[in-house]
C-alpha positions as CSV (number, residue, x, y, z in Angstrom):
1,X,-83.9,-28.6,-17.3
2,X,-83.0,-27.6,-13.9
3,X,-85.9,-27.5,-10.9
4,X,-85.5,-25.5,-8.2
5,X,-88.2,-24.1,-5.2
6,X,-88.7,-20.6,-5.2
7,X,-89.0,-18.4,-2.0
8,X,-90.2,-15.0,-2.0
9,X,-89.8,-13.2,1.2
10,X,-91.8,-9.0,0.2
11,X,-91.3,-6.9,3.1
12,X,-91.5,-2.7,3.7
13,X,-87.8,-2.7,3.0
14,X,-87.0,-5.0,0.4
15,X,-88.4,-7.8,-1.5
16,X,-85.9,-11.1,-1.3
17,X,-85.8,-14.2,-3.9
18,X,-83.9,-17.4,-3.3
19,X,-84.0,-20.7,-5.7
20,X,-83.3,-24.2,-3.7
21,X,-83.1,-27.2,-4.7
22,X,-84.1,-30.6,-3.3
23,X,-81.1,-30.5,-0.9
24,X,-81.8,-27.0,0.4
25,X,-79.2,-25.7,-0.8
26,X,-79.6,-22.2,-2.2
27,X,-78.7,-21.9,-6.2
28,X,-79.3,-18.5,-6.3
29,X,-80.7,-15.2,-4.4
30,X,-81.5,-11.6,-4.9
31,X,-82.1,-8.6,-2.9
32,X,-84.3,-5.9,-3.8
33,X,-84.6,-2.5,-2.6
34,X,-88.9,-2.9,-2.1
35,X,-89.3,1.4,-2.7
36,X,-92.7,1.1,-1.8
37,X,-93.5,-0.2,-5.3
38,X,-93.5,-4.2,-4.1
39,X,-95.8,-5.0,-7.1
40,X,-93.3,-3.2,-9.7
41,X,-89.9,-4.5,-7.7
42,X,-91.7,-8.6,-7.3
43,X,-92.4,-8.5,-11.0
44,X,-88.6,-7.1,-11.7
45,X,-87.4,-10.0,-9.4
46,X,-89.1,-12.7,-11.0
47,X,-87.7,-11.2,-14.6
48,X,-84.5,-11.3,-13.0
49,X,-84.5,-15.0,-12.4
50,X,-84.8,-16.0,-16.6
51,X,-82.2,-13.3,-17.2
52,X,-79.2,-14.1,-14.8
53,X,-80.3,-18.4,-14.9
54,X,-82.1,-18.9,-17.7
55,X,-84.3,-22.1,-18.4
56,X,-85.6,-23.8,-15.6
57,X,-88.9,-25.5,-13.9
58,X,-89.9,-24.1,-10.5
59,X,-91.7,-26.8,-8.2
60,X,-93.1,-25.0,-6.0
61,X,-93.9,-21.8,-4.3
62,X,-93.7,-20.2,-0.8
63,X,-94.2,-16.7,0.5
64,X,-93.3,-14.2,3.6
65,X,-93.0,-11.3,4.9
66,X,-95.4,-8.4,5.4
67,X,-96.6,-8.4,1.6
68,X,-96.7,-12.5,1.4
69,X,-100.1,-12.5,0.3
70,X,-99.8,-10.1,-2.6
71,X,-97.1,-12.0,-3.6
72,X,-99.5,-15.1,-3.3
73,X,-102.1,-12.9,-5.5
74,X,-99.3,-11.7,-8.2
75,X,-96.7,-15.1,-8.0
76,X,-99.3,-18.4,-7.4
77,X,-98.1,-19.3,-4.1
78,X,-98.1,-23.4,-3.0
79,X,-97.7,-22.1,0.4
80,X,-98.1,-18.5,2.3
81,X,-96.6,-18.3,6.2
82,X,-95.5,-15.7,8.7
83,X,-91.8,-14.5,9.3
84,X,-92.1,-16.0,12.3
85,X,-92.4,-19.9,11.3
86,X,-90.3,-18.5,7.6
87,X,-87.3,-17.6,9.7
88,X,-87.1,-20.3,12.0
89,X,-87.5,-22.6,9.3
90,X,-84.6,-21.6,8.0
91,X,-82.2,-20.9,11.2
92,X,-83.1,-24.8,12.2
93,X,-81.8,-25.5,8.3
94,X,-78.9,-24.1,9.0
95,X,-78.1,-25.3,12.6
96,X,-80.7,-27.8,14.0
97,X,-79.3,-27.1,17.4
98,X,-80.8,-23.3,17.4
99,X,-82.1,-22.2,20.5
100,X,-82.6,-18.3,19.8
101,X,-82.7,-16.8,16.8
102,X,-82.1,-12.6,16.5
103,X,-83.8,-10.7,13.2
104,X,-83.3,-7.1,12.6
105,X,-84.6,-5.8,9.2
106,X,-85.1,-2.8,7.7
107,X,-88.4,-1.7,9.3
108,X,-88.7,-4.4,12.2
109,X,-87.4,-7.1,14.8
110,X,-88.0,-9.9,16.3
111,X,-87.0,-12.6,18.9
112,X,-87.7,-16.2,18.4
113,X,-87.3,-18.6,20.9
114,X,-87.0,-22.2,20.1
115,X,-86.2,-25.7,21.9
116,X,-86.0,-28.9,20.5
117,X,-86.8,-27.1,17.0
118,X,-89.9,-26.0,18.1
119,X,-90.9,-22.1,18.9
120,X,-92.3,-21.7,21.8
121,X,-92.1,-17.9,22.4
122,X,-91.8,-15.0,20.1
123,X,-91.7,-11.1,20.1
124,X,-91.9,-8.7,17.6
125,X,-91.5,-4.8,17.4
126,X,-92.7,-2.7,14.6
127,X,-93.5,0.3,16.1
128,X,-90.0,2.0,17.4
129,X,-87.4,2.8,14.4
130,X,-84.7,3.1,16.9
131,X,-83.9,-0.8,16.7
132,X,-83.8,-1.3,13.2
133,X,-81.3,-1.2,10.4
134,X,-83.4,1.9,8.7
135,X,-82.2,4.0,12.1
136,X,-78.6,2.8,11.3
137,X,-78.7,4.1,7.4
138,X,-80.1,7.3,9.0
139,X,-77.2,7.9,11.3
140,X,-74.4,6.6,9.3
141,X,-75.3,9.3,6.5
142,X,-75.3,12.0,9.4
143,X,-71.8,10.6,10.2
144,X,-70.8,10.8,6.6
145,X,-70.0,6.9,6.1
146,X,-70.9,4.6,4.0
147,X,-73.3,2.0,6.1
148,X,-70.9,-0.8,5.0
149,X,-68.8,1.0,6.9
150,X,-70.4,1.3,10.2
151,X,-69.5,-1.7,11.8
152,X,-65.4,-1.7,11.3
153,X,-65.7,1.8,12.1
154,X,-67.7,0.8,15.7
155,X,-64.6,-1.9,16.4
156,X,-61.9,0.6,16.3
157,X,-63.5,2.4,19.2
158,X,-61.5,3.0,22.3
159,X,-64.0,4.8,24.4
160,X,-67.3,4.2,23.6
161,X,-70.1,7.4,23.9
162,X,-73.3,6.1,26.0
163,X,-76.1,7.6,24.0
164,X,-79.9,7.0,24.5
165,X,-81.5,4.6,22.7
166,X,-85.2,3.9,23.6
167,X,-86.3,6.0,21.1
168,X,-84.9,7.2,17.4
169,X,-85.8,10.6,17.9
170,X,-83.9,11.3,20.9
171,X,-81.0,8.9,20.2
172,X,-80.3,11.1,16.9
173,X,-80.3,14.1,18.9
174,X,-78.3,12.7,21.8
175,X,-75.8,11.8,18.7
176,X,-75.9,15.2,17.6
177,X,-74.7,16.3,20.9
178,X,-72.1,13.8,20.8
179,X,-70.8,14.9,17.9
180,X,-70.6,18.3,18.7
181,X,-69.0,17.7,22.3
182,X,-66.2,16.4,19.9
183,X,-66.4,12.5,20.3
184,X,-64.6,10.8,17.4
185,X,-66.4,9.0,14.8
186,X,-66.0,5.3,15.6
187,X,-66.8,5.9,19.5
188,X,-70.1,7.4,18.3
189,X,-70.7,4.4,16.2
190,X,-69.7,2.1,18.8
191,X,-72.6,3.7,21.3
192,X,-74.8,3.5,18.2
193,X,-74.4,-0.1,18.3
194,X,-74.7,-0.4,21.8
195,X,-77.8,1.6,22.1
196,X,-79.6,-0.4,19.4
197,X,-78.7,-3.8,21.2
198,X,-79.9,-2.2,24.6
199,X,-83.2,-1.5,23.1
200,X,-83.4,-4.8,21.1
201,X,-83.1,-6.1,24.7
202,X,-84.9,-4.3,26.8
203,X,-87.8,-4.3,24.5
204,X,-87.6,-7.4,22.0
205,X,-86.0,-9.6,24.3
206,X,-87.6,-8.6,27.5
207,X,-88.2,-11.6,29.3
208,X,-86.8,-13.9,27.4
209,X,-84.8,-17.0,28.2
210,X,-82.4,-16.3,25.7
211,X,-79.7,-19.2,25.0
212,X,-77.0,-20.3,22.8
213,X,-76.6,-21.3,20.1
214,X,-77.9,-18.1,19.1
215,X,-78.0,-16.8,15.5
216,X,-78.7,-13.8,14.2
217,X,-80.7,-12.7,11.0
218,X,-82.0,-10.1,8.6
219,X,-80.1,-7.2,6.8
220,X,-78.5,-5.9,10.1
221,X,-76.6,-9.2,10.7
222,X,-74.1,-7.4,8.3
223,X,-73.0,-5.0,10.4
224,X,-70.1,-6.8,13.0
225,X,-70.4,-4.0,15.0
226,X,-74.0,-4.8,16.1
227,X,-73.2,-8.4,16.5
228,X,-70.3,-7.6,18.7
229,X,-72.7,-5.3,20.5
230,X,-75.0,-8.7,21.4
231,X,-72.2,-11.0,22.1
232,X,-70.9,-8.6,24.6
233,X,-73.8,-8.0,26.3
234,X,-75.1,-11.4,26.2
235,X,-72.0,-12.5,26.9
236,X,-72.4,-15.2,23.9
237,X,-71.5,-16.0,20.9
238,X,-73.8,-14.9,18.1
239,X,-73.4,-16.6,14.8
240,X,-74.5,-15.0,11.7
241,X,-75.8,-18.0,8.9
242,X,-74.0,-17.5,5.1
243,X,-77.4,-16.5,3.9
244,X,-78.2,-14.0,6.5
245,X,-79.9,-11.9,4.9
246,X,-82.5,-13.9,2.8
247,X,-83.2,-16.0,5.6
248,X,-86.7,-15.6,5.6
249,X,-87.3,-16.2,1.5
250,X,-84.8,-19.4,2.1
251,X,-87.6,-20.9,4.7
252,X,-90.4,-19.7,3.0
253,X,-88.6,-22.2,0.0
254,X,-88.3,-24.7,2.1
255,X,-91.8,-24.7,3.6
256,X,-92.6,-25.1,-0.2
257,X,-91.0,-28.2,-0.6
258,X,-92.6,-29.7,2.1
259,X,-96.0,-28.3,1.0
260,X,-95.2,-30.5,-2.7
261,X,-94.8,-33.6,-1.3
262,X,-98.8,-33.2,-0.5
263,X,-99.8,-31.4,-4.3
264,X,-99.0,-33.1,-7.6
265,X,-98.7,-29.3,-9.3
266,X,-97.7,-26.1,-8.4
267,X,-99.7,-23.1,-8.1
268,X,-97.0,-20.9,-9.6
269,X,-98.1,-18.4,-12.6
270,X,-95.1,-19.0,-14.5
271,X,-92.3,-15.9,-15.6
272,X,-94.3,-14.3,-17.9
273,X,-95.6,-12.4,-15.1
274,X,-93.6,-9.9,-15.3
275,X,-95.3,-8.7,-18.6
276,X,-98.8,-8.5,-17.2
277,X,-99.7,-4.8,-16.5
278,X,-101.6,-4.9,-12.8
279,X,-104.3,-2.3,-11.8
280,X,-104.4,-1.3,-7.9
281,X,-107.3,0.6,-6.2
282,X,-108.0,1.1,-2.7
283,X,-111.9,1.8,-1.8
284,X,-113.8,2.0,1.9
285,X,-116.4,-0.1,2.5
286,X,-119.6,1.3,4.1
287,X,-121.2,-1.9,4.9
288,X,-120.8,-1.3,8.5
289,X,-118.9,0.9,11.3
290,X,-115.7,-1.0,10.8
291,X,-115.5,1.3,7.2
292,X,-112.6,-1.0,6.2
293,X,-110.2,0.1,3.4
294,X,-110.4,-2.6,0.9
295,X,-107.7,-3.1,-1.6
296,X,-108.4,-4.8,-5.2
297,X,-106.0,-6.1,-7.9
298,X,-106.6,-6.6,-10.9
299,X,-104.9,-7.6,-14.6
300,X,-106.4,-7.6,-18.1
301,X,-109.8,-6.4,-16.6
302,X,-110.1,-9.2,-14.1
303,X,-109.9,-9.4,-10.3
304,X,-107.1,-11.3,-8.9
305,X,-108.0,-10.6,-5.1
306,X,-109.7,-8.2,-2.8
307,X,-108.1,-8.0,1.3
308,X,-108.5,-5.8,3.6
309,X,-112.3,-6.3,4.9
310,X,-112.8,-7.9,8.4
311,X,-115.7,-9.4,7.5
312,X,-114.9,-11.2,4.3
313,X,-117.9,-9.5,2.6
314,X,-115.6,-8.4,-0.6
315,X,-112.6,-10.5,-0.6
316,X,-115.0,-14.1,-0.2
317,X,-117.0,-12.7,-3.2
318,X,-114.6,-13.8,-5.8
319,X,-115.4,-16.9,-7.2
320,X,-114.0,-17.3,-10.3
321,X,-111.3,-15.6,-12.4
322,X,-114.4,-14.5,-14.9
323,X,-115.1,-11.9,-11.9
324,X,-114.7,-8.6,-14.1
325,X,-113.2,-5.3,-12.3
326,X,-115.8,-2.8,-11.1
């Protein structure tokens, strides 16, 4: 039977599964749309695996992203960690030499900044949609194209349209305008791309020592438009890894095989998750000011795991899997 390590990277955007093996080489990867159903869609991933490869043994477990510790609660998870340590984990993998490593995603970015293979500075934005890859489905379907699309479109620009990009809202509109002034498709795409890399820049990046070799991450990395965008105004190359965009689940995988060398037996549920029916409530506590929302999961009428309290008050008071749902 064939053993591989399994990482699971959950984020806002989509949930991505990778199987290495001992030579970290990835045997196999899927990418999920996440539909804000992460419980539904980690369940249909892990379902997925026995379907498309069949038979095999999993050593060991690690999970990422923004939902890493439901994952933990629904998977078994050897290991949990950040994106931050997940990614760079797996941009040193591919080029131990790595000195900046770009991520766009769906719903966020980030900067890491690493020498000798260690970070030692980071930066992440979550709050402004206008430097993500969501802000580029948004505008490609305004411009009637397929995002796939988008970046040979932005290459075949001529003269580029400057449009504002320090926020979504008015970098839509200033689009609009664009459009309407009669600027041609692929120049509007090309100040697209420009105006997300000025704000990744000037936001993400700012003040950053940013250095080659640089490599660049996440969904976005598909678009060559964008990463034409960076190399010109970095005036750098920017390489974009084979497994681009499930770098994060690939160091996650890693950072479980690492983590086995220290267990004798993995933590991981087995795939016959994806049968168990999970129950999901959300309550406020009203133990204290704080009133923290609380969130408890549940299958066959026992608690898995309770998060959300600052305190620890109701996730520390499961002991046992004998606790029995409220």
């Amino acid at each position: 039977m064939e053993k591989y390590y399994l990482g699971i990277d959950v984020g806002s955007v989509s949930t991505n599964v990778v199987l290495m093996d001992e030579e970290n080489s990835v045997f196999y990867k899927k990418y999920l749309r996440t539909q804000g159903k992460p419980i539904e869609i980690l369940k249909k991933s892990i379902e997925d695996i026995v379907k498309e490869v069949g038979e095999i043994e999993i050593l060991g477990v690690g999970t990422t992203g923004s939902g890493r510790y439901l994952a933990d609660i629904i998977v078994g998870a050897d290991i949990v960690k950040n994106e931050i340590t997940a990614h760079a984990i797996a941009g040193l993998n591919y080029n131990p030499s790595v000195r900046t490593i770009i991520e766009i995603g769906g719903q966020d970015s980030k900067i890491i900044i690493l020498r000798d293979g260690i970070v030692v500075d980071f930066a992440m934005n979550t709050v402004c949609a206008a430097g993500t890859g969501s802000f580029l489905d948004r505008q490609a379907i305004r411009l009637g194209i397929d995002i796939s699309e988008f970046g040979n479109l932005a290459l075949k620009s001529k003269n580029p349209v400057r449009i504002a990009g320090r926020c979504a809202v008015f970098a839509e509109s200033d689009m609009i305008h664009k459009q309407q002034l009669g600027h041609n498709q692929s120049d509007i795409a090309k100040g697209l791309c420009d105006a997300l890399v000025r704000n990744y820049l000037n936001n993400v990046g700012k003040g950053k020592e940013i250095l080659e070799p640089i490599l660049f991450q996440g969904g976005v990395a598909a678009n060559i438009g964008i990463r034409k965008a960076f190399e010109e105004a970095l005036n750098m190359e920017v390489q974009v890894p084979d497994n681009y965009d499930v770098m994060g689940a690939i160091g996650a995988a890693i950072l479980a095989k690492e983590e086995m060398k220290k267990k004798k037996r993995t933590h991981f549920k087995g795939f016959s998750i994806g049968s168990l029916e999970h129950n999901v409530r959300g309550f406020e506590c009203d133990g204290c000011s704080n009133r923290c929302e609380v969130v408890e999961i549940g299958t066959n009428n026992r608690i898995l795991a309770r998060y959300g309290d600052k305190c620890g008050k109701w996730s520390n008071s499961i002991k046992n899997e004998d606790s029995k749902l409220a």
